[in-house]
C-alpha positions in Angstrom: 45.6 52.0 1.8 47.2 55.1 3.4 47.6 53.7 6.7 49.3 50.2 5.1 51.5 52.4 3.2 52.4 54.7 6.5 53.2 51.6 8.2 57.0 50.9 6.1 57.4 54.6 6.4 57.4 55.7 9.9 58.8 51.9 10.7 62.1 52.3 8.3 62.8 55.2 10.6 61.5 54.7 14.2 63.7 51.9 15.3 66.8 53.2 13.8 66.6 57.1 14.7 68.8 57.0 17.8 71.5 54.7 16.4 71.6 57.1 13.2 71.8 60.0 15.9 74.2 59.2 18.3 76.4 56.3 16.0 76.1 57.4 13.3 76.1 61.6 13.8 77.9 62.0 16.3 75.2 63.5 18.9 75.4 62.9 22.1 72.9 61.7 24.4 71.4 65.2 25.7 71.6 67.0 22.2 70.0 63.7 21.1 67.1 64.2 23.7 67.1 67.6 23.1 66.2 67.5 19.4 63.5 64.6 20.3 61.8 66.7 22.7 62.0 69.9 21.2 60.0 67.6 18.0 57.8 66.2 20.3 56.8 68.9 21.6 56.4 70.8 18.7 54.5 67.7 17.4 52.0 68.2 20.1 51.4 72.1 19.4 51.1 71.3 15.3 48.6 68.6 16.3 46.3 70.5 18.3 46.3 73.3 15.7 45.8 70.8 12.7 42.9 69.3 15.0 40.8 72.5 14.9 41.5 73.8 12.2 39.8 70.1 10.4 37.1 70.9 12.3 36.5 74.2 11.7 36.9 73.9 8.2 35.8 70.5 7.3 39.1 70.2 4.9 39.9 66.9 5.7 41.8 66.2 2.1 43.2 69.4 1.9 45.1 69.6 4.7 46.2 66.0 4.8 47.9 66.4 1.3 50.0 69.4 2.9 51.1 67.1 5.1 52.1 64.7 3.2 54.2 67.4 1.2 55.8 68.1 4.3 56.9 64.6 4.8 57.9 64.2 1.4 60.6 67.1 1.7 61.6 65.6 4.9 62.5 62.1 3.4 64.3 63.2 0.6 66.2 66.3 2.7 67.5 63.6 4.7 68.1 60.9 2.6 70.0 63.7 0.1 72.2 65.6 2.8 72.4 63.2 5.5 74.0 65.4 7.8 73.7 66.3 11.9 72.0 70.3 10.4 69.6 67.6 8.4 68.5 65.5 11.1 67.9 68.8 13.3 65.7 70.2 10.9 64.0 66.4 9.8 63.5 65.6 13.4 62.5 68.7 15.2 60.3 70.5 12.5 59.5 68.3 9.2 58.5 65.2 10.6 56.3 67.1 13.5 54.3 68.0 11.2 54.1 65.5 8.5 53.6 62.8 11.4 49.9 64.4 12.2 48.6 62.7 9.1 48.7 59.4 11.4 46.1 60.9 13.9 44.3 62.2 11.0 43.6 58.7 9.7 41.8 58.1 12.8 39.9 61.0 12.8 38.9 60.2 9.5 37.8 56.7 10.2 35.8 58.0 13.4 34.4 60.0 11.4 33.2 57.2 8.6 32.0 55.1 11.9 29.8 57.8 12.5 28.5 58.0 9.6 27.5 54.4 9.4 25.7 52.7 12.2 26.7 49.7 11.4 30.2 50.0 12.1 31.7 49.4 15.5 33.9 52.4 16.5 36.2 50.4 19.1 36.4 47.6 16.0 37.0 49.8 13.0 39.6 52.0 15.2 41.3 48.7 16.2 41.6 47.6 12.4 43.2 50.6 10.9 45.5 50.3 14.0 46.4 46.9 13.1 47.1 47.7 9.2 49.4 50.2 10.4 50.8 47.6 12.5 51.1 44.8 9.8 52.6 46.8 7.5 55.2 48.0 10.1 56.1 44.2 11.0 57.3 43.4 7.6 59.4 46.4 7.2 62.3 46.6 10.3 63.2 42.6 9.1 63.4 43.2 5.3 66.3 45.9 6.3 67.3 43.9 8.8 68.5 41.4 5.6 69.5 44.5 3.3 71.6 45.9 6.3 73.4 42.5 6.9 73.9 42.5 3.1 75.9 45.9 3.3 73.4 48.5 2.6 73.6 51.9 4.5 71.5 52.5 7.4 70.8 56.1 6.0 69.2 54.4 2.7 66.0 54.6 5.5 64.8 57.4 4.7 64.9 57.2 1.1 62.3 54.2 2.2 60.3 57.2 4.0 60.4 59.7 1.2 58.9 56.8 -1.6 56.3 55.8 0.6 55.4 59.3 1.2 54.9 59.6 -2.6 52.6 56.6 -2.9 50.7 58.0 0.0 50.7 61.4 -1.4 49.6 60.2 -5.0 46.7 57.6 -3.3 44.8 60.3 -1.4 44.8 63.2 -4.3 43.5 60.0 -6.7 41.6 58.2 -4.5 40.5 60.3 -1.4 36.8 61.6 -1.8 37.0 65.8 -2.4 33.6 66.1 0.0 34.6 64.0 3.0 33.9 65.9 6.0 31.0 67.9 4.3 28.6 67.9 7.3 29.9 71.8 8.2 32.3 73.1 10.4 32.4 72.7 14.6 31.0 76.3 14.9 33.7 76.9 17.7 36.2 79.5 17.6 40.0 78.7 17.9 39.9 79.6 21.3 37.0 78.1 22.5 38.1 75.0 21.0 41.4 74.9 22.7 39.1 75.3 25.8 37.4 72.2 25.1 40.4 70.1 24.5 42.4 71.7 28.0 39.4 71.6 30.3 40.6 69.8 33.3 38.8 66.8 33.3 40.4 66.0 29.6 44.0 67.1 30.7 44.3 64.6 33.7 43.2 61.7 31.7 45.1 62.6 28.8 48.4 63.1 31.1 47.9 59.5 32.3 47.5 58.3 28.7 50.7 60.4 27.7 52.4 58.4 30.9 51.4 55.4 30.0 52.4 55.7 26.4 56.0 57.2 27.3 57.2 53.6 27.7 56.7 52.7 24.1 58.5 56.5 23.2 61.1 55.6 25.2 61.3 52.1 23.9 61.8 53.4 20.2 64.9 56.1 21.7 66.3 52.7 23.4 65.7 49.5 21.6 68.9 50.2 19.0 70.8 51.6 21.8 70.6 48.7 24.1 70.9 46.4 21.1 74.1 47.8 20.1 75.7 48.9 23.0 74.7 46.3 25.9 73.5 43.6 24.6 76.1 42.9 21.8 73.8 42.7 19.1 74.0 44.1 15.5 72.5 46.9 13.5 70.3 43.8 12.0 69.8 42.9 15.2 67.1 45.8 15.7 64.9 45.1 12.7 64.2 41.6 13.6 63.4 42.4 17.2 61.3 45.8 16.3 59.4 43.5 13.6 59.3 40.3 15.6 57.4 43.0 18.1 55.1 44.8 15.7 54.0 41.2 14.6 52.8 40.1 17.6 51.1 43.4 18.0 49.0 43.0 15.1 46.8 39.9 16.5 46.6 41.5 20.0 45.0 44.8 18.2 42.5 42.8 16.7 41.7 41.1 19.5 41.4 44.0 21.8 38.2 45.2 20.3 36.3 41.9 21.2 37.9 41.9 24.7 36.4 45.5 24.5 32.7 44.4 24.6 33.4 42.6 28.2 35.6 44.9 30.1 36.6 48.3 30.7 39.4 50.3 28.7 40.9 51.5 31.8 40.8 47.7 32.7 42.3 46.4 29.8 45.0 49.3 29.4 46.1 48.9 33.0 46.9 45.1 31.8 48.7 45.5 28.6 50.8 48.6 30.7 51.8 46.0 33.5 52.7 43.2 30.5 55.0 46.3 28.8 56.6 47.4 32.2 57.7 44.1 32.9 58.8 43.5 28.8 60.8 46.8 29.1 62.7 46.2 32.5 63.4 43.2 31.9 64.9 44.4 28.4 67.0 46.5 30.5 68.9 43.6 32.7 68.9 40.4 30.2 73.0 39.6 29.9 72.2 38.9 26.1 70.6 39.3 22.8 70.2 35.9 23.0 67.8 36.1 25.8 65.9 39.5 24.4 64.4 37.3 22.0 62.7 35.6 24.7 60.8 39.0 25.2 59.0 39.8 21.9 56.1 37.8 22.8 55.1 39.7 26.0 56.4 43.1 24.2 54.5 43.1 21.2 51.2 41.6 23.6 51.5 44.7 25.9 52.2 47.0 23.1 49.3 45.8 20.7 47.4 46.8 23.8 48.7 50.7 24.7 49.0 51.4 21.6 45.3 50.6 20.5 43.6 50.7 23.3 44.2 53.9 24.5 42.8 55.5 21.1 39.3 54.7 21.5 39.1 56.1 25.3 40.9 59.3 24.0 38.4 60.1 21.2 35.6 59.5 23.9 36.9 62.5 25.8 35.6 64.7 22.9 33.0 62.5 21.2 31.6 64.2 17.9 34.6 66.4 17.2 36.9 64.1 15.1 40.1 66.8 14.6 39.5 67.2 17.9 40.0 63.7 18.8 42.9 63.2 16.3 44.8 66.1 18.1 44.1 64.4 21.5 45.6 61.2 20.0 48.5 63.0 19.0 49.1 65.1 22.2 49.5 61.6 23.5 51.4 60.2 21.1 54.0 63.0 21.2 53.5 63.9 24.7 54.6 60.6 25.6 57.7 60.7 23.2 57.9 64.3 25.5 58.3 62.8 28.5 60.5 59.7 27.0 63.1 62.3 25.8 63.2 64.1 29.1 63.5 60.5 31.0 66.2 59.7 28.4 67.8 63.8 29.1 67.5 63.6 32.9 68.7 60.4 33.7 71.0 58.6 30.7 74.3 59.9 31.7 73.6 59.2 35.8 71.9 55.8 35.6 72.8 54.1 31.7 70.1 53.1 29.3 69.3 50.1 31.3 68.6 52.1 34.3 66.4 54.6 32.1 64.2 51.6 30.9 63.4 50.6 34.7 62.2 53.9 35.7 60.2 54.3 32.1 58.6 51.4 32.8 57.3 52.0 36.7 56.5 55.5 35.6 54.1 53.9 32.6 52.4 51.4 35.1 51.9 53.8 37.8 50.3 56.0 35.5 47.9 53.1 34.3 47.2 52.6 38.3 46.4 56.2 38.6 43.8 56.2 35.7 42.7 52.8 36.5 41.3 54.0 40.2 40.0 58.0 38.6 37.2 55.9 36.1 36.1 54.4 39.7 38.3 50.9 39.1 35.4 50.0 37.0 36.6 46.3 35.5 33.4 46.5 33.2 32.3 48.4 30.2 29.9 51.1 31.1 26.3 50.2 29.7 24.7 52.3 26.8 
């Protein structure tokens, strides 16, 4: 239920933030990447923290509610004062932290898999992946329709801030007050940030976070090119972003059967060549009319980096679940890291387009890389 409801939230936001940003507010590009990164990279930090400190503690419900609270305040802020000071504050602190209840979901539901034999990690992982992404595919083409009828693109985040409440009302009802009552980790802080930085974790979870950038990078571009190159509408970027997620969802669920017969490595190195290809080719097609053509092949290598990828992460640090979560963010947000910096670096030298091209070779040369570290193994390893 929380995840179907996070789904309309983060997806009334996501594919409008950098044409609310730099349209709407004023920013330009490299304050624009600036307050991305600086979020991002605070995301990562909050994550990690939030991680350990759910294992430690064993507070699962707790905690989560916090962050919830957090992005409650957020919405409404934003939808009240929709102002540049607002967004700064939103972006780069609020929704940080209030986006760690995402990972936490997982973490939650690895942590229900191991608790019941009978559930398939890589299959219950992939479902509550692909209820977040349902739920998201609905939402960008409902306010595509509202948008075309006139309503403000700001009324987003009053979108965020409701759903927030639903969430926030469904888990003090609904969530169980013992979950996670098997005992802390019985790590300290330290050693557990050990754990998650040891080497062998860092360089996978780098490749992960490079592979990932494309789809950060996507969500700073997609209304950018839309509006800018392509000659498409505000509308224009709901339809596409949904037409995407709904493609995704299938793919998702599909991924876990595909699991049972090859590797992850093989299967993310796949979906990240399908992406670059979606995503450079996004960058040189004359017209909207022809980025429709790409949805199918977007939304097929997205369902796949976007799931995939969470099951081989959580394997890094098998039986520590915040641990796991933080991982999953740390990618998440250290791929929206490196996005912004792509986006920083290069925007004003080479144009959106050109930013798209190089995201894209960057992802599928990481994929490469972390294809030939697990050996170029094309099966799953046997139990």
């Amino acid at each position: 239920m929380c995840i179907l409801l996070m789904g309309p939230a983060v997806a009334s936001v996501a594919p409008f933030q950098s044409v609310i940003a730099i349209e709407r507010l004023g920013f330009g590009n490299a304050v624009y990447a600036f307050v991305v990164t600086a979020g991002a990279l605070f995301s990562v930090l909050a994550s990690v923290a939030i991680g350990i400190v759910v294992d430690q503690t064993q507070r699962y419900r707790g905690i989560l509610l916090a962050c919830i609270c957090v992005g409650i305040v957020a919405g409404f802020l934003m939808a009240l004062w929709p102002t540049a000071a607002a967004f700064v504050v939103v972006h780069m602190v609020l929704f940080p932290i209030a986006a760690t209840t995402f990972t936490q979901y997982f973490a939650l539901a690895a942590v229900a898999a191991d608790r019941n034999p009978e559930i398939d990690k890589d299959v219950g992982l992939s479902l509550v992946r692909a209820g977040f992404a349902g739920t998201f595919a609905l939402t960008p083409p409902l306010w595509a329709m509202a948008l075309a009828q006139g309503v403000d693109l700001l009324a987003v985040y009053w979108m965020l801030a409701i759903a927030n409440v639903l969430v926030l009302i469904v888990v003090y009802v609904m969530w169980p007050k013992d979950m996670g009552d098997s005992g802390g980790s019985g790590l300290t802080f330290r050693e557990a940030v050990a754990e998650v930085i040891a080497p062998t974790v860092l360089v996978r979870l780098g490749l992960i976070t490079a592979v990932t950038s494309a789809n950060g990078l996507y969500n700073i571009l997609l209304g950018l090119l839309v509006v800018t190159r392509l000659g498409g509408q505000e509308s224009d970027i709901g339809w596409f972003s949904g037409g995407v997620a709904m493609v995704e969802l299938p793919v998702m669920l599909g991924g876990a059967l595909l699991l049972r017969r090859f590797s992850r490595v093989a299967i993310i190195l796949v979906g990240a060549a399908i992406y670059a290809v979606s995503f450079a080719a996004l960058a040189v097609v004359p017209s909207m009319a022809a980025a429709w053509w790409l949805i199918l092949p977007f939304g097929i290598g997205a369902g796949i980096i976007l799931s995939v990828p969470v099951g081989y992460i959580q394997q890094l640090v098998e039986h520590r679940p915040g641990a796991g979560s933080s991982l999953i963010s740390m990618s998440h947000f250290g791929g929206t890291l490196v996005a912004s910096g792509l986006f920083a670096g290069f925007a004003e030298i080479i144009g959106y387009g050109g930013v798209a091209v190089v995201g894209a070779a960057l992802s599928l040369g990481a994929a490469v890389l972390l294809f030939a570290l697990e050996g170029g193994r094309l099966r799953p390893r046997v139990r």
